[in-house]
Backbone as JSON, one array per atom type, in Angstrom:
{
  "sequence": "XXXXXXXXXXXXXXXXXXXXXXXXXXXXXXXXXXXXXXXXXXXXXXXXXXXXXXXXXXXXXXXXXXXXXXXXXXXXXXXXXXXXXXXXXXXXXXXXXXXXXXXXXXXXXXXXXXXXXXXXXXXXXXXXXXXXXXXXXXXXXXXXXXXXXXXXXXXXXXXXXX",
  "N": [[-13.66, 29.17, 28.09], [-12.7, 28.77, 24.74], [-11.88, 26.72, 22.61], [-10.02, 26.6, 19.72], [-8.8, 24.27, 17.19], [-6.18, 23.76, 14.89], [-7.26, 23.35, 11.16], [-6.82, 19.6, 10.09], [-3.97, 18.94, 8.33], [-2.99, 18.99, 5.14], [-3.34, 16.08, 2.76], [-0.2, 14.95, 2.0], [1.89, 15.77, -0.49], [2.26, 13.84, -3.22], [4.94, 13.05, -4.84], [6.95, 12.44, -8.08], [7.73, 9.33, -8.89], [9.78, 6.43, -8.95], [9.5, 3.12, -8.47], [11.67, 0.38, -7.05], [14.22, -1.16, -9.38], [14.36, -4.0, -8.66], [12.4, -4.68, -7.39], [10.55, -4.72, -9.18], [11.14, -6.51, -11.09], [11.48, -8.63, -9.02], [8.39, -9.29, -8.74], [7.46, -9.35, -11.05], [8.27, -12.12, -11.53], [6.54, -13.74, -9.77], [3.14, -15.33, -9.22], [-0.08, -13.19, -10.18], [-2.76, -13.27, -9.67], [-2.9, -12.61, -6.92], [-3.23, -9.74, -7.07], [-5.26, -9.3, -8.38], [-7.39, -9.85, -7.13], [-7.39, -8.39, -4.81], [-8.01, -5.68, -5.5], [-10.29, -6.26, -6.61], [-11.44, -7.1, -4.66], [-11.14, -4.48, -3.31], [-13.45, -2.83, -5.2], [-15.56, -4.15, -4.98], [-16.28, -4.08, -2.16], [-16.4, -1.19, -2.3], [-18.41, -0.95, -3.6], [-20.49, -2.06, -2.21], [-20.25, -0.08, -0.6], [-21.83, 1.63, -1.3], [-19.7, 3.63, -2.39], [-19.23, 3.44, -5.3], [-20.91, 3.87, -7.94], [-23.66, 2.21, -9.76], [-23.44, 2.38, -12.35], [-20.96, 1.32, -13.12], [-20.72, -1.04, -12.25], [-22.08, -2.24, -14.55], [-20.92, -1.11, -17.18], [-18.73, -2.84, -16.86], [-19.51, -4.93, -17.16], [-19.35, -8.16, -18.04], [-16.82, -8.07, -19.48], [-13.5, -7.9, -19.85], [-10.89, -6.47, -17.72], [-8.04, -4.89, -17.69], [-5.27, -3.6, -15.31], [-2.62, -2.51, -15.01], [0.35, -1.73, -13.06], [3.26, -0.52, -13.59], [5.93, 0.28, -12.47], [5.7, -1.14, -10.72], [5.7, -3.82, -11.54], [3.32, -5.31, -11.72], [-0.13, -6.55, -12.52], [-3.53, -6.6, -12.69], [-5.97, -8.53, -13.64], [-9.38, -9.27, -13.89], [-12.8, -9.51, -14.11], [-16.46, -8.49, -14.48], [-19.25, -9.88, -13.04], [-22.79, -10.8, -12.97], [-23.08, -8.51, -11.3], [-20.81, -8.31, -9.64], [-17.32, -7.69, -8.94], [-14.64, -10.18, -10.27], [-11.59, -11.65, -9.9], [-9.61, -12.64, -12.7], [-8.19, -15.7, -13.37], [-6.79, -17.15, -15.21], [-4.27, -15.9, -17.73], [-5.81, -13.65, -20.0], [-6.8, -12.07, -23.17], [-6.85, -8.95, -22.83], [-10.36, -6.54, -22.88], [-9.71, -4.14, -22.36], [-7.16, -1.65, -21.05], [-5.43, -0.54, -18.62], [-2.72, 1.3, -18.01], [0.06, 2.49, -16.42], [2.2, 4.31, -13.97], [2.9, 3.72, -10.52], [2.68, 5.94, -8.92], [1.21, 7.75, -10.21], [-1.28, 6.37, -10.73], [-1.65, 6.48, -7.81], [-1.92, 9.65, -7.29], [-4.57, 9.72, -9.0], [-6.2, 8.59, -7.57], [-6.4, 9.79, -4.72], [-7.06, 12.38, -6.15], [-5.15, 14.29, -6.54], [-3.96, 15.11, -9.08], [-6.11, 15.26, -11.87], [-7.99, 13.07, -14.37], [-7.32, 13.62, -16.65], [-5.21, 14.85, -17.01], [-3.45, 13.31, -16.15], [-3.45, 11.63, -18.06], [-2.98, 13.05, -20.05], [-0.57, 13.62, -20.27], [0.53, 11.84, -20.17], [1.19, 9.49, -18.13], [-0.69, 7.83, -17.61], [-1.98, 5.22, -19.48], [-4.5, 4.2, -21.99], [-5.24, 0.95, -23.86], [-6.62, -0.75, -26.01], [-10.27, -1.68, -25.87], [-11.16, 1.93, -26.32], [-12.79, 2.65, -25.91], [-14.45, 1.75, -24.42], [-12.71, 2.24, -21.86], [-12.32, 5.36, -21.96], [-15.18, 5.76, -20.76], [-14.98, 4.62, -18.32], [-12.83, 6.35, -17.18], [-14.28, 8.68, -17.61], [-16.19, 7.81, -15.78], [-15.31, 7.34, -13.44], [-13.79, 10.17, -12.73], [-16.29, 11.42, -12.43], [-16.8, 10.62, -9.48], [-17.72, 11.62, -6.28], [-15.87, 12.45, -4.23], [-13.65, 12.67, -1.45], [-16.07, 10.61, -0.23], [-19.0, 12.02, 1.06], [-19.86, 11.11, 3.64], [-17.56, 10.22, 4.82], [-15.66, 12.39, 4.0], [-16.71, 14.09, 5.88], [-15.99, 12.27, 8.84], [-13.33, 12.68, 8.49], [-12.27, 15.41, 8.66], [-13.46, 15.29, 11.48], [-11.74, 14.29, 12.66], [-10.09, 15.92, 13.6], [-11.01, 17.65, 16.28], [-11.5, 18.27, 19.15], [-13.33, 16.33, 21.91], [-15.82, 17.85, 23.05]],
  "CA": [[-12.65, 29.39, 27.1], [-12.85, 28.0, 23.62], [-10.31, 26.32, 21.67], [-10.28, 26.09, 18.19], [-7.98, 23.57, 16.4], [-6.26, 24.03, 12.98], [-7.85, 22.23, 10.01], [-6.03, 18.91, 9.7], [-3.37, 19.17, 7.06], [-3.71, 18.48, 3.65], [-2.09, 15.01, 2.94], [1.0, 15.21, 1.39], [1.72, 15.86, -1.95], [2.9, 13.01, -3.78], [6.09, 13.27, -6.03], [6.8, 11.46, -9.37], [8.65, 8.27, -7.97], [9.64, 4.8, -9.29], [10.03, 1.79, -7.61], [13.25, 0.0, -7.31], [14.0, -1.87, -10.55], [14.49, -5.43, -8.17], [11.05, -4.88, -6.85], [9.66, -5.09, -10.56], [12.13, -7.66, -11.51], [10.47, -9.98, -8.3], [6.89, -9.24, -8.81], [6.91, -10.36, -12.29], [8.02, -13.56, -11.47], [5.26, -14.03, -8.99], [2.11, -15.02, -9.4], [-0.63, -12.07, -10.63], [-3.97, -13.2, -9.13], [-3.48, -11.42, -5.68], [-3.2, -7.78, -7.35], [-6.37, -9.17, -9.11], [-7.7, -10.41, -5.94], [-7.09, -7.65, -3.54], [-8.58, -5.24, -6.53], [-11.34, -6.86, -6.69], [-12.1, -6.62, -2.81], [-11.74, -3.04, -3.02], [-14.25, -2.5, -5.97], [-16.88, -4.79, -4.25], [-16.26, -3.07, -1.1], [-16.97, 0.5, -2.82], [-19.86, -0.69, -4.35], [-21.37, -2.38, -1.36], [-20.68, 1.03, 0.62], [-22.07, 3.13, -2.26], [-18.88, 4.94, -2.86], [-18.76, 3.14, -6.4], [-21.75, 3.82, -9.11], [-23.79, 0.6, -10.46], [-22.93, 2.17, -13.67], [-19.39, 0.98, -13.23], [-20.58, -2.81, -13.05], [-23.0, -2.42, -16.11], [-19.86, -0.89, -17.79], [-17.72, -3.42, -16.98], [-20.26, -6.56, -17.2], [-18.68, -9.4, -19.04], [-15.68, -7.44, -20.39], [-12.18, -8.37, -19.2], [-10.39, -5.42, -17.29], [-6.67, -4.79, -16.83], [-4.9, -2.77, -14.6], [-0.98, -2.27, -14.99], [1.52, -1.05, -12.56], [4.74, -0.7, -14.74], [6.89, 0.33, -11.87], [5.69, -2.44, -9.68], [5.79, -5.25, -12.02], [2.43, -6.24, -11.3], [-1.32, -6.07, -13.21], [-4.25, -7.37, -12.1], [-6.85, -9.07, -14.41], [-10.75, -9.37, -13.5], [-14.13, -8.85, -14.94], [-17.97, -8.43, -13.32], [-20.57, -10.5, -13.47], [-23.47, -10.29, -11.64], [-22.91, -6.93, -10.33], [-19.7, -8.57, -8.73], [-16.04, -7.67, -9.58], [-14.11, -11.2, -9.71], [-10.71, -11.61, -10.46], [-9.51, -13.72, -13.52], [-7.28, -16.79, -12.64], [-5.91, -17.24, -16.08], [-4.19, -14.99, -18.71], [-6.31, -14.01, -21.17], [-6.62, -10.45, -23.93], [-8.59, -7.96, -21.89], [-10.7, -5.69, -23.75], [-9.33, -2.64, -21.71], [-6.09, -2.29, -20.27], [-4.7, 0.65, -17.76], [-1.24, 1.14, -17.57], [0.81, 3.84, -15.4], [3.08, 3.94, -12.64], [1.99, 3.76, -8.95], [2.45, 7.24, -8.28], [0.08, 8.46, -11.16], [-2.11, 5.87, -9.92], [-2.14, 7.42, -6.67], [-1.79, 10.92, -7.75], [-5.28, 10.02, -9.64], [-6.77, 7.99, -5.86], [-5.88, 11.13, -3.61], [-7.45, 14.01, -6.57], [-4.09, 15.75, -6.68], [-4.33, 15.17, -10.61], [-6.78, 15.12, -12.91], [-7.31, 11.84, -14.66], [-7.54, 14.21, -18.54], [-3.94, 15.77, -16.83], [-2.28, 12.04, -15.93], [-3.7, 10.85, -19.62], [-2.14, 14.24, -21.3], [0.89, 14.03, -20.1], [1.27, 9.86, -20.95], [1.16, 9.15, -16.75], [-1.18, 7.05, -17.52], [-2.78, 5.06, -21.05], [-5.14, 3.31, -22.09], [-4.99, 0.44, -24.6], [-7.95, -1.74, -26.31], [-11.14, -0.91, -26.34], [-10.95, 2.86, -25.76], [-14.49, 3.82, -25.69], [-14.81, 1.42, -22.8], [-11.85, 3.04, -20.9], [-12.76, 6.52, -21.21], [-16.16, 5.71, -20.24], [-14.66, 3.98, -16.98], [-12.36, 7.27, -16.92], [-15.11, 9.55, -16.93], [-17.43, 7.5, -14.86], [-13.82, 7.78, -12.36], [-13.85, 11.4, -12.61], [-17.82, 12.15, -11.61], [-16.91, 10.55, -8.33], [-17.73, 12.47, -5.74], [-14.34, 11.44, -3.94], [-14.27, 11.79, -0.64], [-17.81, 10.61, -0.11], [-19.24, 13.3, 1.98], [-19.38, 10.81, 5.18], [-15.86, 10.23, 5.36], [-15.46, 13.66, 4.39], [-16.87, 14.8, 7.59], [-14.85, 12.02, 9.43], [-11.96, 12.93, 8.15], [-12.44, 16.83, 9.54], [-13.86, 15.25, 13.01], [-10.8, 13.58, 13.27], [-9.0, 17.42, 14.23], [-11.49, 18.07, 16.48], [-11.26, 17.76, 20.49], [-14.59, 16.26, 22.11], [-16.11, 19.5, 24.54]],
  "C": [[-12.85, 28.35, 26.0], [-11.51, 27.71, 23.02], [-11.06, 26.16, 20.25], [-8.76, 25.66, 17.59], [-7.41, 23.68, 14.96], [-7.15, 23.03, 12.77], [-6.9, 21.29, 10.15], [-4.85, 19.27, 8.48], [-3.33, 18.58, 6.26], [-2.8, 17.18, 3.4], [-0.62, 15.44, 1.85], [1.16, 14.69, 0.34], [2.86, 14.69, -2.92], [4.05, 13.02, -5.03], [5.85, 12.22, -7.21], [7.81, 10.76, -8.84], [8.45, 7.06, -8.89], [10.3, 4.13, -8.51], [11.08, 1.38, -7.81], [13.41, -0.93, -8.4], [13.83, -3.5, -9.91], [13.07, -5.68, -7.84], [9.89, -5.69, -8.25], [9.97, -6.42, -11.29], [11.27, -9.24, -10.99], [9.23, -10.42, -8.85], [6.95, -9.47, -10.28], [7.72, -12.06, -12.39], [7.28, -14.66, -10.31], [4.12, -14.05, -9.62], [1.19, -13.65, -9.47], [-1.74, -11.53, -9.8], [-3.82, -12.59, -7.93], [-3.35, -10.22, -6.0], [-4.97, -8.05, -7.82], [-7.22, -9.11, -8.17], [-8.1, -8.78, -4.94], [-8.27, -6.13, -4.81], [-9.84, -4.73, -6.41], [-12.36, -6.55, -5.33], [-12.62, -5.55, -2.43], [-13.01, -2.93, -4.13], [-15.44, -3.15, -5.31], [-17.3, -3.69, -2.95], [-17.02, -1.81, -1.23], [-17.95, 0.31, -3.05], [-20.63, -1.13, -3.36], [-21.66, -1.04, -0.06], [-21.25, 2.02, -0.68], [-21.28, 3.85, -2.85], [-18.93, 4.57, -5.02], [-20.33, 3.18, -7.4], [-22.11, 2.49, -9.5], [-23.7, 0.75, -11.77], [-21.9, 1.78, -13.8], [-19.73, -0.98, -13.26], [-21.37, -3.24, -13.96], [-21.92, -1.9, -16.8], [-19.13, -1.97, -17.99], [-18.48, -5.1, -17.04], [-19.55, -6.72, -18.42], [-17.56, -9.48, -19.9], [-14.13, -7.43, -19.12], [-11.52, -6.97, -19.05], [-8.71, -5.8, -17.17], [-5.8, -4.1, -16.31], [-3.18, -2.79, -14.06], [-0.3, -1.54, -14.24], [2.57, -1.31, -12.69], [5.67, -0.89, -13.73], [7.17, -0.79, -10.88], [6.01, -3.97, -9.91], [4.66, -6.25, -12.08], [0.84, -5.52, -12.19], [-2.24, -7.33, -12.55], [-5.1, -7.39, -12.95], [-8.29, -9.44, -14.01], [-11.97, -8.39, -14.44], [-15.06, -9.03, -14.06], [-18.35, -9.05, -14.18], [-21.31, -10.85, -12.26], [-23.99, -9.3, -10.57], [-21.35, -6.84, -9.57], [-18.1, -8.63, -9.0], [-15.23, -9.07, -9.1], [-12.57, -11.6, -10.74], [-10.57, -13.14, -11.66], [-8.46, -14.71, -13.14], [-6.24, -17.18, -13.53], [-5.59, -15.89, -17.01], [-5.2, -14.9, -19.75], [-6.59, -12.45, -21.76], [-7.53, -9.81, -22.87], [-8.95, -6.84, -22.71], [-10.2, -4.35, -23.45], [-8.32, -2.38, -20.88], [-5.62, -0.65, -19.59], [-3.66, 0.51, -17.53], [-0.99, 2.42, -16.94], [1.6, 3.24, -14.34], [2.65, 4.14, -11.62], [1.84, 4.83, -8.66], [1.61, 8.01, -8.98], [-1.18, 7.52, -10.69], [-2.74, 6.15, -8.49], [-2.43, 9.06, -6.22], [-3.51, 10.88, -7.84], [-6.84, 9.55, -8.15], [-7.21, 9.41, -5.01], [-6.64, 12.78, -4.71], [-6.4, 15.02, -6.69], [-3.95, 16.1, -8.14], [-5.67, 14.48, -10.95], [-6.45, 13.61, -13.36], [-7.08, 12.1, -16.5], [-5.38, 14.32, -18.46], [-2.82, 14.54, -16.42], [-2.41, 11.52, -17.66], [-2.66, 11.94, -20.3], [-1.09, 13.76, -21.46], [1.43, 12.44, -19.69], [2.07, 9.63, -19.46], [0.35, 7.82, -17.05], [-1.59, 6.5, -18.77], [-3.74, 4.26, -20.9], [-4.93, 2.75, -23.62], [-6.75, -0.63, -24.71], [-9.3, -0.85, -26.46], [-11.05, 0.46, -25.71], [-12.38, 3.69, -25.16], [-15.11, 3.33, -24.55], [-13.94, 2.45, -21.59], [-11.93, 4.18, -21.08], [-14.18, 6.69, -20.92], [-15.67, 5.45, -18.55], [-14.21, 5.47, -16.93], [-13.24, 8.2, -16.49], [-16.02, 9.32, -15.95], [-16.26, 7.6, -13.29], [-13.67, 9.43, -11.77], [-15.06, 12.15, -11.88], [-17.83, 11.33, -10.38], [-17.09, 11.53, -7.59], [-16.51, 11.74, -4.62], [-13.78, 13.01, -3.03], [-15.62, 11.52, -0.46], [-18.17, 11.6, 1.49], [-19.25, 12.91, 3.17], [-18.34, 10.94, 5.41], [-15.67, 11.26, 5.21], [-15.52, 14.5, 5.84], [-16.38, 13.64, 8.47], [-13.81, 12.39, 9.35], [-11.68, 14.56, 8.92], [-12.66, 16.34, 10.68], [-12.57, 15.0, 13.2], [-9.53, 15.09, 14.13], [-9.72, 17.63, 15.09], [-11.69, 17.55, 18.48], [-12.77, 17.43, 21.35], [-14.66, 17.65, 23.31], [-16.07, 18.83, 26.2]]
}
């Protein structure tokens, strides 16, 4: 007798949500560098597993990045060099700045939107140089996202050993 398992289910579809105004209130009177920090970790990470293009740290060589979450209160500041995303320690202009709220941010993580359809519809902006940030945007978009291993983890994971 065979079994066959549904498909896992699709994750769940993220609403338009803001954070609690106290949350935003805190986190900007906290220090910055661990959003930059933690960031940073992941982008290395990606790029040391492949998921991340080495056009993304020839893009972003020597040019100050910043990455705004309005609702959270918090942005994280870092540039590459080297090949190596490293967060910045002090304030300083960044040539390229991402703003949005966490849930368009994760909306754009997860593939449930578009990143043309979070920009349209002013989810997300960009400020400064622009020709850097929709380069990053589109070089964001030709991910192949999930990477086809985890893809097929992600399906094993429904799947009962024989």
């Amino acid at each position: 007798m065979t079994f066959t398992l549904p498909a896992p289910p699709a994750p769940p579809t993220i609403p338009d949500f803001r954070l609690p105004g106290l949350l935003k209130a805190l986190n900007q009177r906290l220090p910055q560098w661990p959003h930059a920090l933690s960031l940073c970790l992941a982008l290395n990470t990606a790029a040391r597993l492949g998921l991340l293009p080495e056009e993304a740290q020839t893009l972003c060589a020597g040019r100050v990045l910043q990455v705004v979450v309005e609702d959270a209160g918090s942005e994280a500041l870092f540039t590459c060099q080297n090949g190596v995303f490293r967060p910045l320690w002090q304030n300083r202009p960044a040539d390229v700045s991402f703003r949005g709220e966490l849930h368009a941010y994760l909306k754009l993580l997860t593939r449930q939107e578009d990143a043309d359809t979070l920009f349209f519809n002013r989810q997300l902006s960009i400020a400064g140089d622009t020709e850097l940030g929709l380069a990053i945007k589109n070089l964001l978009d030709a991910l192949d996202w999930p990477p086809p291993a985890l893809a097929g983890c992600i399906k094993g994971l429904g799947k009962r050993p024989s």
